[in-house]
VMD Tcl script that draws the C-alpha trace (Angstrom):
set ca {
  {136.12 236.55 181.34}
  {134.55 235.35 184.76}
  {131.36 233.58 184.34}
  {130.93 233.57 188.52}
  {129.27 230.85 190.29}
  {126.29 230.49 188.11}
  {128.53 230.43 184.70}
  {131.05 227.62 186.23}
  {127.78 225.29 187.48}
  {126.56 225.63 184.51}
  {129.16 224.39 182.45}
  {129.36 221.52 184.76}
  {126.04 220.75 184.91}
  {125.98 220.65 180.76}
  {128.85 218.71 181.11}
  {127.64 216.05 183.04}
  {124.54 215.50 181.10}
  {126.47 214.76 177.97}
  {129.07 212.50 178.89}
  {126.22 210.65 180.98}
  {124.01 210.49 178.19}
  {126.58 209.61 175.30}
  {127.28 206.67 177.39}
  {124.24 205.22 177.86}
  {123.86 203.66 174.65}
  {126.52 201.50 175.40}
  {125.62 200.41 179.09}
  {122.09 200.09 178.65}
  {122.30 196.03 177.55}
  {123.80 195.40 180.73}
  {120.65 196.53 182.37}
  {122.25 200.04 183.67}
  {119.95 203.18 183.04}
  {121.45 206.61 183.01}
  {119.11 209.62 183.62}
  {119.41 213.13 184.65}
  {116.96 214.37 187.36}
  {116.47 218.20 186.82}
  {114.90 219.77 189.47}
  {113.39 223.00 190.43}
  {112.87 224.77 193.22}
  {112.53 222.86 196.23}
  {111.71 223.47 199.94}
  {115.26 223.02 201.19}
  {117.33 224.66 203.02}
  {119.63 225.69 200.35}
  {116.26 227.65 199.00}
  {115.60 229.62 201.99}
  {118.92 230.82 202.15}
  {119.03 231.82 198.76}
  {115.81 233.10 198.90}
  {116.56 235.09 202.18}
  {119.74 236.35 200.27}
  {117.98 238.12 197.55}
  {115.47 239.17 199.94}
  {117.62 241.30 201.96}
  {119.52 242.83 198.30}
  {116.04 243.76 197.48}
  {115.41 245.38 200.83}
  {111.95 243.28 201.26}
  {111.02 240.17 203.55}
  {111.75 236.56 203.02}
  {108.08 235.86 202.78}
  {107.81 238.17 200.09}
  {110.57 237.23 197.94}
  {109.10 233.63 198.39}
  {105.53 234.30 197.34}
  {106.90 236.08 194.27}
  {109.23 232.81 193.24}
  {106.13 230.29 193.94}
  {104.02 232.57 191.57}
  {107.08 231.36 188.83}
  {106.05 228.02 189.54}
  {103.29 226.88 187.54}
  {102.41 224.53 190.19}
  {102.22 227.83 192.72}
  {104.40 225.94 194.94}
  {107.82 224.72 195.84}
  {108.69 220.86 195.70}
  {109.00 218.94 198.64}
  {112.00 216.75 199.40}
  {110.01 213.67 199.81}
  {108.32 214.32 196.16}
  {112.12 214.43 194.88}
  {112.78 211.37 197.23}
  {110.10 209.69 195.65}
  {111.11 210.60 191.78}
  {114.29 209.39 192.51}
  {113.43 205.94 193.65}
  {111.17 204.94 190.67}
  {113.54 206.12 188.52}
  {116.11 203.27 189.91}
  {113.42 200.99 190.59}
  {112.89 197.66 187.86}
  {109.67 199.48 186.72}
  {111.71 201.87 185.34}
  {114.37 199.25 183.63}
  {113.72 200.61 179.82}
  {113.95 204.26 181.01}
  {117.56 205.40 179.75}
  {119.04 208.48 178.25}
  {116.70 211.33 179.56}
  {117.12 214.52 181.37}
  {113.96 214.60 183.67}
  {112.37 217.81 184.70}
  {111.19 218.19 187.98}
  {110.29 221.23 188.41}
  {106.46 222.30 188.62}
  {106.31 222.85 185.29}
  {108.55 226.18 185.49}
  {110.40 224.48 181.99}
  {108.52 226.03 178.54}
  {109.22 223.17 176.87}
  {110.41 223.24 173.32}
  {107.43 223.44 171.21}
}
mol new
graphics top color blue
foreach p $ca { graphics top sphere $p radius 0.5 }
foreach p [lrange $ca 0 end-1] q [lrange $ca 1 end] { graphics top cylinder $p $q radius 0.2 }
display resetview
């Protein structure tokens, strides 16, 4: 069975965030922290491709394939690079030194959450 693309990253992806995480037990009294950033949708140029993609298989415009995936977003927006930039730094800054063995969502709140 082919799982595509999509099937193979995601395997990867699931992969990655277990070996990372059972390891962090074990570096973390060496003062190494080992997170997973998990972002959503941001304003790259990766998204307007992909956005621009599935606009033309839908026969419609970019703009309105894009309006329709912001209204996904809880936040009614797509991140911003510098907000990702910015995630990423405290998260490997010292105020951050006792946060280990997490998978952080980034993503406008598009995740239901578990409960």
């Amino acid at each position: 069975m082919d799982l595509g693309i999509a099937g193979r990253w995601a395997i990867v992806c699931a992969s990655s965030k277990g070996l990372g995480l059972a390891r962090q037990s074990r570096l973390a009294g060496h003062n190494v922290t080992l997170n997973n950033l998990l972002p959503g949708p941001f304003e790259t140029e990766r998204l307007h491709k992909t956005l621009s993609a599935a606009a033309q298989a839908n026969g419609v415009d970019d703009e309105q394939i894009s309006e329709q995936r912001r209204k996904n977003v809880p936040a009614q927006r797509f991140g911003q690079p510098d907000e990702f930039g910015g995630y990423c730094a405290f998260i490997c800054s010292a105020q951050a030194g006792f946060l280990t063995g997490q998978n952080l969502l980034l993503d406008g709140g598009s995740y239901p959450g578990t409960f």
